[in-house]
N, C-alpha and C positions, 0 to 999 in steps of 0.2 A: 407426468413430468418428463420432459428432455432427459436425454441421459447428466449434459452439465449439469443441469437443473440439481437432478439428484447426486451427482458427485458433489456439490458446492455442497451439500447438508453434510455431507461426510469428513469433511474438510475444514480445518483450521485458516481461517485468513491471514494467521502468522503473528508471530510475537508484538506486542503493539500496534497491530494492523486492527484495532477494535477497540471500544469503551474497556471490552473485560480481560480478564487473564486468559479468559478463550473466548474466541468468536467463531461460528460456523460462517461461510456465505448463505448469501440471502438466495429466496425466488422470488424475484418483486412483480412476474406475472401472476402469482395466486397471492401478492399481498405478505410475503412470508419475509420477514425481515434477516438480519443474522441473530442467530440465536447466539446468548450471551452466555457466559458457564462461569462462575465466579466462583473462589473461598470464601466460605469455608466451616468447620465446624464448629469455631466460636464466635463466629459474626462475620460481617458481610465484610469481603479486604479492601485495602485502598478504596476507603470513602471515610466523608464524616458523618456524624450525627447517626451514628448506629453504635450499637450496645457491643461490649467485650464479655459474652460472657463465660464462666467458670470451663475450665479446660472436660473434654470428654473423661481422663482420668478420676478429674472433681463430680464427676456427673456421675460415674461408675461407684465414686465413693456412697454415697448416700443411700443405694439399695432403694430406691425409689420408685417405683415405674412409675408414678404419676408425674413426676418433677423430668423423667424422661422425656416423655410424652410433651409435656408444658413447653419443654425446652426446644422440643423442633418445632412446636406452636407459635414461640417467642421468635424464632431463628426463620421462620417461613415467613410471618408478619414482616420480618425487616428487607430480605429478602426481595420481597414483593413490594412494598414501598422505593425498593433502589427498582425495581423494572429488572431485575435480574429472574431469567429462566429458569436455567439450572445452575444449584445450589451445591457447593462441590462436599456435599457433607451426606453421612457422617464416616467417621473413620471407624472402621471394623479392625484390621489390621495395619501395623503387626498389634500381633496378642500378647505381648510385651515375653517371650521368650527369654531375650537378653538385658536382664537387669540394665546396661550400658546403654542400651536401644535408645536410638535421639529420641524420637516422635511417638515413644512408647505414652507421651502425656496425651495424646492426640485421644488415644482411643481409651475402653473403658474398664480395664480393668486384664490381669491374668488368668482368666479362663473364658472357656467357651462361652458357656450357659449366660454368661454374665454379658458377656461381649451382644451376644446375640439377642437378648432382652430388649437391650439400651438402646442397639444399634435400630431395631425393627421399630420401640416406639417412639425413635427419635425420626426415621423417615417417615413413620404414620403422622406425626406432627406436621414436620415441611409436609407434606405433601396435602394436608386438608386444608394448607393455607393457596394450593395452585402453584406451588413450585415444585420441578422434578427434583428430588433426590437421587444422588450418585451414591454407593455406599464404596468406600474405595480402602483398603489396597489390594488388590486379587494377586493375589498371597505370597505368603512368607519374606514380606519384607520387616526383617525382624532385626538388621540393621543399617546403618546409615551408609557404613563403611566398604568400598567400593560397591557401591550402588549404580555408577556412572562412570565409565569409561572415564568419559573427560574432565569431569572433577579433580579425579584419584592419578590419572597423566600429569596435570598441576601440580599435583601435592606430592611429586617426585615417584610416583607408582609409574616411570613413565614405559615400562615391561606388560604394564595389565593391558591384556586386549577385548576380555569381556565383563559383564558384571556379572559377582556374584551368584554363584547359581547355591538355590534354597533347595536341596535334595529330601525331598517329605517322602515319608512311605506311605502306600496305600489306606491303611490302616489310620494314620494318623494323618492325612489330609481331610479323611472324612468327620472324623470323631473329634478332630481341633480346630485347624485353619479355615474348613470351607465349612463348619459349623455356621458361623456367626453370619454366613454369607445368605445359608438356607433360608433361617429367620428373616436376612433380608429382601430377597425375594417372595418369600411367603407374604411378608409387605407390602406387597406391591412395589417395589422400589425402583426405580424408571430407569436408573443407570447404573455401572458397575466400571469402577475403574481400575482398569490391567494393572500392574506395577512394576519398576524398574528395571528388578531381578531378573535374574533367571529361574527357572522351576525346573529342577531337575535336567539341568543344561540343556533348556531351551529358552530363549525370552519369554516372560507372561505375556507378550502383547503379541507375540505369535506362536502360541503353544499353543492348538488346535486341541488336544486331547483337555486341556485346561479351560479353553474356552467354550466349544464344539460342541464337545461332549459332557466333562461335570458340568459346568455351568447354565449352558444352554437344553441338554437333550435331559442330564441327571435331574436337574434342579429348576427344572422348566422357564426359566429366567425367558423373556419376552422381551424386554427393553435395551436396552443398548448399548455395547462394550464401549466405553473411551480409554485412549491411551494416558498414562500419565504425560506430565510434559517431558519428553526426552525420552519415551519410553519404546517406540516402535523404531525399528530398525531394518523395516524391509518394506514391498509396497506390496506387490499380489499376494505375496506368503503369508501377511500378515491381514488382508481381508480374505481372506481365504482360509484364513486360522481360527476369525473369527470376530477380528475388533473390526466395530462399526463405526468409529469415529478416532482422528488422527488430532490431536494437540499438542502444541499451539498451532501447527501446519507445517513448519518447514523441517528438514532435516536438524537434529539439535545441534547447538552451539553455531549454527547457521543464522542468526537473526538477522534480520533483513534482506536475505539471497532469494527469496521468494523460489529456493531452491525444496519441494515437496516427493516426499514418497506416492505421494496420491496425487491430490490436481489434476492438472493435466496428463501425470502419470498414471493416472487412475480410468482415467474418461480414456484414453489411447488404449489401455489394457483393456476395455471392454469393446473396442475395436475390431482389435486385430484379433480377440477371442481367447484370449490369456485370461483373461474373467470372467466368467459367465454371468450375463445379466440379470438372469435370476437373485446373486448372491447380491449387488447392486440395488435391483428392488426389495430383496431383505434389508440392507442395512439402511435404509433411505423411513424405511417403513417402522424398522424398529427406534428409530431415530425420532421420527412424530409420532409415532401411538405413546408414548406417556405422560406426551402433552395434553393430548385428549382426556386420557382415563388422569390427570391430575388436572382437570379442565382450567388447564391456564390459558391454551389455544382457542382460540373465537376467532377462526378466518375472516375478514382479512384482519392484521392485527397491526400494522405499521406502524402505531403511536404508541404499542406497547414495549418501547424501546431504554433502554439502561438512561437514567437520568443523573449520571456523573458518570467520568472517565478515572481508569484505574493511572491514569499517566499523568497527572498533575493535580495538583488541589488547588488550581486559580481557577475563576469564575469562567474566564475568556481565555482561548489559546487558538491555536492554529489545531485545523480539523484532525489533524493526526499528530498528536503531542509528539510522540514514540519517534517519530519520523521526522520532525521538525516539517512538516508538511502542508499545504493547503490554507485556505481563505481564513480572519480570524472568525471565530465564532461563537458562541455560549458551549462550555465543555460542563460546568457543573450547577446544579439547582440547587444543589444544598438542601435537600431536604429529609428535615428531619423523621428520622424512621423510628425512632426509639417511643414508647410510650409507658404508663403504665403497667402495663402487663411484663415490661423490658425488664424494667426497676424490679418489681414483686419476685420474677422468677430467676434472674438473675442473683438476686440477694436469699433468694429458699436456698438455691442449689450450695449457694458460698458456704450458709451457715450448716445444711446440713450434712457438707462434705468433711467437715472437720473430725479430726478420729482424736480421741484423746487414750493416748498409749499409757502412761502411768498417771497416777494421781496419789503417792501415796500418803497416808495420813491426811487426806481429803484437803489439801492445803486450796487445791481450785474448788469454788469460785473464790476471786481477790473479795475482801472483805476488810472493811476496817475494824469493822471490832473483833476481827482477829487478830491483830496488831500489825497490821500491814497499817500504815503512816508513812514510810518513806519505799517508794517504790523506782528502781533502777533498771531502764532498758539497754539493754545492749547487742552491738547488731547492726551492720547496713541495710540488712533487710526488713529492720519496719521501715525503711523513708525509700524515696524514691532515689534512682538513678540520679546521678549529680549531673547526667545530662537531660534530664525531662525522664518523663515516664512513657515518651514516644520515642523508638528512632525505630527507622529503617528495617522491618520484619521480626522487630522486638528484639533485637541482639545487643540489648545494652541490661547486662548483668549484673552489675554492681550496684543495686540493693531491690526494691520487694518485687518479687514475680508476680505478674499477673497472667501468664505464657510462656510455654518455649518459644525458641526463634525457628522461623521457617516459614512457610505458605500456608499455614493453619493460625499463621499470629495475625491480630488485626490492631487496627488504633484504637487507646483508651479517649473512649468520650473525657474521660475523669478519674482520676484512683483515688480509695479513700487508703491512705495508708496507715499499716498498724500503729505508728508515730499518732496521726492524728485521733486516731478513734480511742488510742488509750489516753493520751493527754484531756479530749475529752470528758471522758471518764470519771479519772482521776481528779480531775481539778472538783468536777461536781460532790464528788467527796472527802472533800477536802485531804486529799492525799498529797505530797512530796512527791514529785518527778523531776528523774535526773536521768542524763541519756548518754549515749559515747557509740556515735556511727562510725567509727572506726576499727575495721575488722585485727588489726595489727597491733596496736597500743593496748594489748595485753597489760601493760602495768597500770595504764592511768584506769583501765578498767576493774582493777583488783582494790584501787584505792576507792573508788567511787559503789563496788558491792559491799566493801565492808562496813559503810553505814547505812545501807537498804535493811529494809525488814523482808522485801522481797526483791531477785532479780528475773528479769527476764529476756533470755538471749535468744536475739531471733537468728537462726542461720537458712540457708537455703544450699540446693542444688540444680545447676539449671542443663538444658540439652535443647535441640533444636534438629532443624534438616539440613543433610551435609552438604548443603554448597555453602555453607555460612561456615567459616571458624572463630570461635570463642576462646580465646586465653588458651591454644593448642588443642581444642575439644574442635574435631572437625563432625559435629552433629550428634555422635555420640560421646557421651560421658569416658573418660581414660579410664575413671574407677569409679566407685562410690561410696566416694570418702564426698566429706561437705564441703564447699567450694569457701572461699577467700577465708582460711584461717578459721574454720566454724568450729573443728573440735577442739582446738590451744583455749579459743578463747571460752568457749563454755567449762573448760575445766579450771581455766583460771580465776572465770566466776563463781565455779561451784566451791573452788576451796576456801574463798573469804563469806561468803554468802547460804547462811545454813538451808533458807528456802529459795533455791534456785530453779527458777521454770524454762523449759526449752521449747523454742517456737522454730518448727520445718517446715520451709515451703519448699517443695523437690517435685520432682520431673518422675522419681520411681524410688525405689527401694534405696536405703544409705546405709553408712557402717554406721553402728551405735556404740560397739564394742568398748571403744575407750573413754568413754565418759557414763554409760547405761545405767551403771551402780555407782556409782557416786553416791554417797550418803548423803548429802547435800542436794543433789536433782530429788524433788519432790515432785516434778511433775511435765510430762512429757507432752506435745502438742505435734501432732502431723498432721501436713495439707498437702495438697496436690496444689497445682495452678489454679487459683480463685478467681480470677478474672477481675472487674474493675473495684467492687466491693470487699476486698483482702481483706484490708484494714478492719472494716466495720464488723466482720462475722469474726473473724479472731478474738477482737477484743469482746463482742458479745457474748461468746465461750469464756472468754477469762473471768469475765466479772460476772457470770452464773445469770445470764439476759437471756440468753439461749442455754439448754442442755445439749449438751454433744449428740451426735448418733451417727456421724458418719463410722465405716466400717473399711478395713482394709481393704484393697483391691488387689493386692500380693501380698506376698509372703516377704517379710525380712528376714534373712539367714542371719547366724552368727559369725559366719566363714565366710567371706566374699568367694571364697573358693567355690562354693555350695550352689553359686551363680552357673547361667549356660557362659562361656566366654565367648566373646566376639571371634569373628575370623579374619583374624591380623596379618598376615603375612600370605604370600604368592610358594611354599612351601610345597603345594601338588602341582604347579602346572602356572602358564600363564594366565588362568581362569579360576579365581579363588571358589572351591569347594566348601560348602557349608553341609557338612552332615547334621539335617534334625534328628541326632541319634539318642536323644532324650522320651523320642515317641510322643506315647499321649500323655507322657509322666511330665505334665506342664506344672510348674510353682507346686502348691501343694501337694500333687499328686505324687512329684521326686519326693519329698519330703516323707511323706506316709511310705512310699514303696521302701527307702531305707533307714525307715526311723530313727530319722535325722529331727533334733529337736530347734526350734525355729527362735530367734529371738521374740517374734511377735507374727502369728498366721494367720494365713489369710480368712477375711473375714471378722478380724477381731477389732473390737472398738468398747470402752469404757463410757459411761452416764454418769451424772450425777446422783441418779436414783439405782432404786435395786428391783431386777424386776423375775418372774419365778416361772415357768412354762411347766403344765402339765395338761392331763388328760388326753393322749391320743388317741385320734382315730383314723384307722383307712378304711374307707370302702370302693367297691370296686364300683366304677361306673357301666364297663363291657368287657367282654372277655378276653383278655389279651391271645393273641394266634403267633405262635412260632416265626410265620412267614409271612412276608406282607402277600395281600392278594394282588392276580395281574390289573396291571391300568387298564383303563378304558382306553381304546384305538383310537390315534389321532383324527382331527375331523378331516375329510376330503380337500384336497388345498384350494387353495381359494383361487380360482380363475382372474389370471391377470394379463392383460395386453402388452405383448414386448413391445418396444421401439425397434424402429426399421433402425438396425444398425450400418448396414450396408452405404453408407456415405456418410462419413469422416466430414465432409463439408459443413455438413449442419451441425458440426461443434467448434468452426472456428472463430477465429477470436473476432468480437463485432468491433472492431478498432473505430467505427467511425459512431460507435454510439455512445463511448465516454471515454475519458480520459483515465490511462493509468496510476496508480498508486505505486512509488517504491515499495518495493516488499511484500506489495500482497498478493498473495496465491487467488489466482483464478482458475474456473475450470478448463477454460477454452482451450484445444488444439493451437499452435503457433503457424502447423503446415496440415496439410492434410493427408502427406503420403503415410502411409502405415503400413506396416510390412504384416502380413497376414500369416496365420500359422499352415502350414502343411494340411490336408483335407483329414492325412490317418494320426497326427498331430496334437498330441492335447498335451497343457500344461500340467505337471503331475499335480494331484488332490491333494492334502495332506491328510493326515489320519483325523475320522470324524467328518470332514466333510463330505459331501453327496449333492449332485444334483437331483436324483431320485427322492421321491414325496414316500418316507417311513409309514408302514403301517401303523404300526403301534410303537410309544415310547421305550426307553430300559425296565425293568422291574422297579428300581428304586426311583421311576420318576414319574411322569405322570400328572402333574402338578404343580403349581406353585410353589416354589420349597421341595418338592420332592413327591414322591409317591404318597396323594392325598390320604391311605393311612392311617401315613405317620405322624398327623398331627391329631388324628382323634384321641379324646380324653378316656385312659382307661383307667384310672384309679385316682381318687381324689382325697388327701390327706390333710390332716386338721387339727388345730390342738388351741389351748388356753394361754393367754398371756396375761399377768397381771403386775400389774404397777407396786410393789410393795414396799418402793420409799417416799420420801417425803417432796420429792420436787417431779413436775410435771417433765413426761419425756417421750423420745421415742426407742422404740429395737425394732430391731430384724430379726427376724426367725429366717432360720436359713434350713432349708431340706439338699441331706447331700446322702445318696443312695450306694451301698456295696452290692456289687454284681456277684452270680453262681461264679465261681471259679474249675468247676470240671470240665470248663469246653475250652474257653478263649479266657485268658488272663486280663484281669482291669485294675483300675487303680485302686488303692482300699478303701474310697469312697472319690464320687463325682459331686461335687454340684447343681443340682437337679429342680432347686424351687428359691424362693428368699422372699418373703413379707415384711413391712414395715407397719406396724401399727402408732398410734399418737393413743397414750393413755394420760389421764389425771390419776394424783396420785388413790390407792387403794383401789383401785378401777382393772376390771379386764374385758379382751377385747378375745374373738378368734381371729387367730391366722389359717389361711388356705394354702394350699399348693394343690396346682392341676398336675397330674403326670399323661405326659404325652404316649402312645408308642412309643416315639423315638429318643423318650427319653429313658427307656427301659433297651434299646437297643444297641447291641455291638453292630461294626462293621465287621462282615465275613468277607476276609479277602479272594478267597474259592469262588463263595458261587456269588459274590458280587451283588450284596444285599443286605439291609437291615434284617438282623437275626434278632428274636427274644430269647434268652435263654432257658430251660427251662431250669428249674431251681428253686431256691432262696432268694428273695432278695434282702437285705436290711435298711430299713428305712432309721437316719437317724435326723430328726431335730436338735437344731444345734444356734449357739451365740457364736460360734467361729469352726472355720475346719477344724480345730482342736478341742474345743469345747459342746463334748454332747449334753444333752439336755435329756431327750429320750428314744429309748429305741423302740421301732416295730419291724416286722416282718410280713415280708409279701412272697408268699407259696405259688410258685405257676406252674403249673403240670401239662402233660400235653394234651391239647385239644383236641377231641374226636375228629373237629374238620382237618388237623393238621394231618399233612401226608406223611 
């Protein structure tokens, strides 16, 4: 390929310059069209006739790996039906740190282990269907809150000059943040997208040590850096740091200037010798190889092109909606992507995301002949939005969530709302229903509980990404407390109403404290974002159709205090400082470290039935080694042919071979002069990069995910589950492991395995956990490696971080091979 050739693949055609939310340029001499980059993690964005399904949080609830898996199966099928490439999913981070975090719904849960499960069989899914996987946010964007210079300028921050920077220590980059990333690579995961922030004040999308080095040399990543959109903010420094692709293309908050860091910028830097070609044919290259190895690429591919445009939903428009541009023409086919498999897994995930927090005096399932006859809901959030259950990146709040709002929200095909699926219900047995969607009218709703036999109040809390502001929430939550009046009104229900049920749809963790005990609240209901089917799995939990088994994905405090807090104020410097000075003490692990007692912890979730775990066993599969051993030496680099750069002519612009587009980024030179560097002259490298071919990798790398190692199986851990009440259900066995404490300090237990079994009643089943190396290993900040400890270790099975089940122990001594 021309050098343009391969600039264009690097390159954003610019905000609406394309079908998708990102478009590369094309090479239409090898047949190579623009590649399309679409949202998102719950379904395909701006189109119709694709599925909404259950948020990444609802997907972490369930402790599922099959429903994982299914779920990027589901999400790759549609996908590929729209003609969309790459698929901007799944969301790894943030790791929901800050209880307040908008987009904490996005991803899968507060912690590692859990994060990285989800994440890896969620891009194993997309990607068996032929669409690349991005796993995105490289790292620590853990809130919403000056994220973006020009946002937070807006919103009267008009002193902030940079974003946010997430200050991670060594220690705890490894063992948290860039966890879930490993798994993802170990995936094969084809893209990796930078994020906003800063990282340790430098931008992620040119922080070479971040890119370079962990991600690319540590973690042996192969496929391709993209920037989030708005996230790069330099041109050489940042191919040169390490990101291989620039979104949406132009400078941000630039739309339509066809004003680009790269482009033309890009193709002149490799010129005048400010870039070296070589890095050029890396990023060109990592940019098509996970086309291949996701065989969606079949040169030449021209008609494998996006079949609706993200800029309108009419059938016909003008070639460039975004731009009001060009000849009219067909913009959308409408074609339906959703099928059977959409519906099936879409509606598993819904139902088994659901955690049922209390139940006391087993008042759930609703039953009539328990005397439930007149049943009262109340709540905006069983019915839908009094504006549709669509608007505009889902930022219409006022009643049932199916999503946060932001670039991860899509259009509901359809919502079944809790309204509908209990009325449902209800009528079929011959129950009384009476309703009050009015969050406010506290009294008409006190008069109308106290002739229910049962009430049920639905409340919610919602967040989204901060270029949206909600009712003064600019992406993150102000607090979590329940949004439009939800604690007045569930306390005014519970004081008329002796069995009163509380239904949460929320975004993350909420205050419960003043309503929790209520002698009256018999019975508690949490969800995350369910996606289009809310309604139908709630009410299939309430009325005992399904048994619950979703399981928390954090921890709820009893203190809001107890939370990390946001970073509110410009208090150090024009450049908000975020200290992650909580370490690896994420959710539960603060909790344990200061035995701190939790209202409800992570991992915890209530059945219908009763179910009992014993008999443990570990045995050891291979010998665990102190030290990982050295990698195998990189292979010899692959001989590649430069392009004669020496004439600037052969990149200008062909002006008599098509006509211009407003706004869109080309590769082409404008002139051909270019000012060359000096002979003893070079552009400084940033740390991590080399034009020199390494011998051999780091220690800890080597591999897919890391130094191959650390993913072998050395001990394998087992135990019995049995079903010992009367209604059919499922659990989680969860394995969370205490490390030696004589060397390096950890938390007083990690999360290290989690099984789901499906029993009939009386019936058991084994659960398994594989323990990895690396999941027996600390990060040693010295010598810069996975360490085992030698020691103790204690193995406890468990139904929540709080609740054990049974302990064992694993004895490691030092190995004769170890030095």
């Amino acid at each position: 390929m021309s050098i343009p050739e391969k600039v264009n693949l690097t390159t954003g055609t610019g905000w609406g310059s394309g079908p998708c939310v990102g478009n590369t340029g094309s090479v239409p001499r090898l047949g190579i069209p623009s590649i399309c980059l679409q949202d998102g993690p719950n379904g395909v964005r701006y189109t119709d006739f694709t599925s909404h399904y259950p948020s990444g949080l609802a997907t972490g609830s369930t402790f599922n790996r099959d429903l994982m898996f299914l779920k990027g199966k589901a999400l790759g099928k549609e996908f590929k039906h729209k003609n969309v490439h790459i698929a901007l999913a799944p969301t790894i981070g943030p790791i929901g740190l800050k209880a307040q975090g908008g987009r904490n719904w996005e991803s899968f849960g507060t912690d590692p282990y859990l994060q990285g499960v989800a994440g890896a069989q969620q891009i194993k899914g997309i990607q068996e269907e032929g669409v690349v996987a991005v796993a995105r946010y490289l790292v620590g964007n853990e809130q919403e809150r000056f994220r973006q210079v020009n946002e937070w300028n807006v919103n009267g921050w008009d002193k902030l000059q940079k974003s946010v920077s997430s200050n991670i220590g060594d220690r705890t980059m490894h063992e948290v943040y860039l966890w879930p990333f490993a798994d993802a690579v170990h995936a094969g995961v084809g893209g990796v997208l930078c994020s906003l922030n800063q990282v340790n004040n430098t931008y992620a999308c040119e922080n070479s040590y971040l890119l370079n080095y962990l991600l690319k040399e540590e973690l042996g990543f192969q496929g391709f850096v993209v920037s989030d959109w708005g996230a790069q903010h330099s041109g050489v420094e940042s191919a040169l740091a390490g990101l291989d692709m620039c979104m949406p293309g132009e400078i941000f908050d630039e739309w339509l200037s066809a004003r680009s860091y790269w482009g033309p910028s890009l193709t002149r830097a490799v010129y005048n010798d400010t870039l070296p070609q070589e890095r050029l044919n890396d990023m060109a290259t990592r940019i098509l190889a996970p086309f291949f190895a996701a065989k969606t690429l079949n040169l030449p591919f021209e008609s494998d092109v996006p079949n609706f445009t993200s800029w309108t939903y009419h059938t016909f428009g003008q070639q460039y909606p975004y731009q009001h541009y060009g000849p009219i023409m067909q913009q959308n086919w409408h074609i339906d992507a959703q099928s059977e498999m959409s519906y099936d897994i879409s509606l598993s995930i819904a139902r088994e995301a659901i955690v049922l927090l209390k139940n006391t005096g087993r008042h759930l399932p609703i039953d009539r002949e328990n005397g439930i006859r007149r049943l009262f809901v109340a709540g905006s959030a069983q019915n839908s939005d009094k504006r549709g259950f669509n608007c505009k990146d889902q930022k219409c709040t006022g009643g049932v969530m199916t999503s946060g709002w932001g670039s991860a929200a899509v259009n509901n095909p359809f919502v079944v709302t809790p309204f509908d699926a209990i009325k449902e219900r209800a009528v079929a047995r011959g129950i009384i229903l009476d309703i009050n969607t009015d969050d406010w009218d506290v009294s008409r709703a006190e008069d109308q509980a106290d002739y229910a036999d049962m009430s049920i109040v639905m409340v919610g809390a919602y967040s989204g990404e901060g270029f949206i502001e909600v009712d003064g929430n600019y992406g993150d939550r102000n607090n979590v407390s329940l949004w439009h009046n939800g604690d007045e009104l569930i306390r005014h229900v519970a004081d008329r109403c002796r069995r009163t049920v509380v239904v949460i749809n929320t975004v993350g963790p909420v205050d419960l404290e003043k309503w929790i005990e209520h002698e009256n609240i018999v019975a508690v209901i949490l969800t995350a974002p369910l996606g289009q089917y809310v309604g139908q799995a709630i009410a299939e939990v309430l009325f005992g159709e399904i048994n619950p088994s979703g399981r928390l994905p954090f921890t709820i405090a009893k203190k809001s205090q107890h939370y990390a807090p946001l970073v509110e104020d410009l208090s150090e410097g024009l450049t908000p400082q975020d200290i992650f000075d909580r370490g690896i003490y994420l959710d539960y692990r603060f909790y344990d470290k200061h035995n701190i007692k939790p209202r409800y912890p992570f991992g915890y979730g209530l059945s219908y039935s009763e179910f009992l775990v014993f008999n443990l066993r570990i045995k050891e599969i291979s010998a665990p080694t102190e030290f990982l051993p050295q990698p195998k030496d990189y292979l010899p680099a692959y001989p590649t042919i430069q392009d004669d750069v020496c004439d600037p002519e052969d990149a200008l612009f062909p002006h008599d071979e098509f006509q211009t587009v407003p706004g869109f980024i080309y590769p082409y030179l404008f002139d051909e002069h270019v000012q060359l560097l000096d002979d003893d002259d070079t552009y400084p490298y940033p740390r991590g990069y080399s034009t020199e071919q390494k011998k051999s990798p780091p220690l800890p790398g080597g591999g897919l995910g890391g130094n191959p190692a650390l993913w072998e199986e050395i001990y394998e851990v087992s135990a019995l589950v049995s079903n010992d009440g009367n209604e059919s259900g499922a659990y989680v066995s969860q394995l969370y492991l205490e490390f030696p404490s004589k060397v390096t300090l950890s938390p007083p237990k990690v999360l290290r395995g989690f099984d789901k079994v499906y029993l009939e009643p009386k019936k058991s089943a084994l659960v398994k956990f594989r323990l990895l190396h690396r999941d027996l290993s600390v990060w040693d900040t010295q010598t810069q490696q996975w360490v085992i400890q030698m020691g103790t270790y204690k193995v406890f099975v468990a139904s929540s971080s709080r609740k054990i089940e049974l302990v064992g122990e694993i004895d490691i001594g030092m190995s004769p091979n170890d030095p």
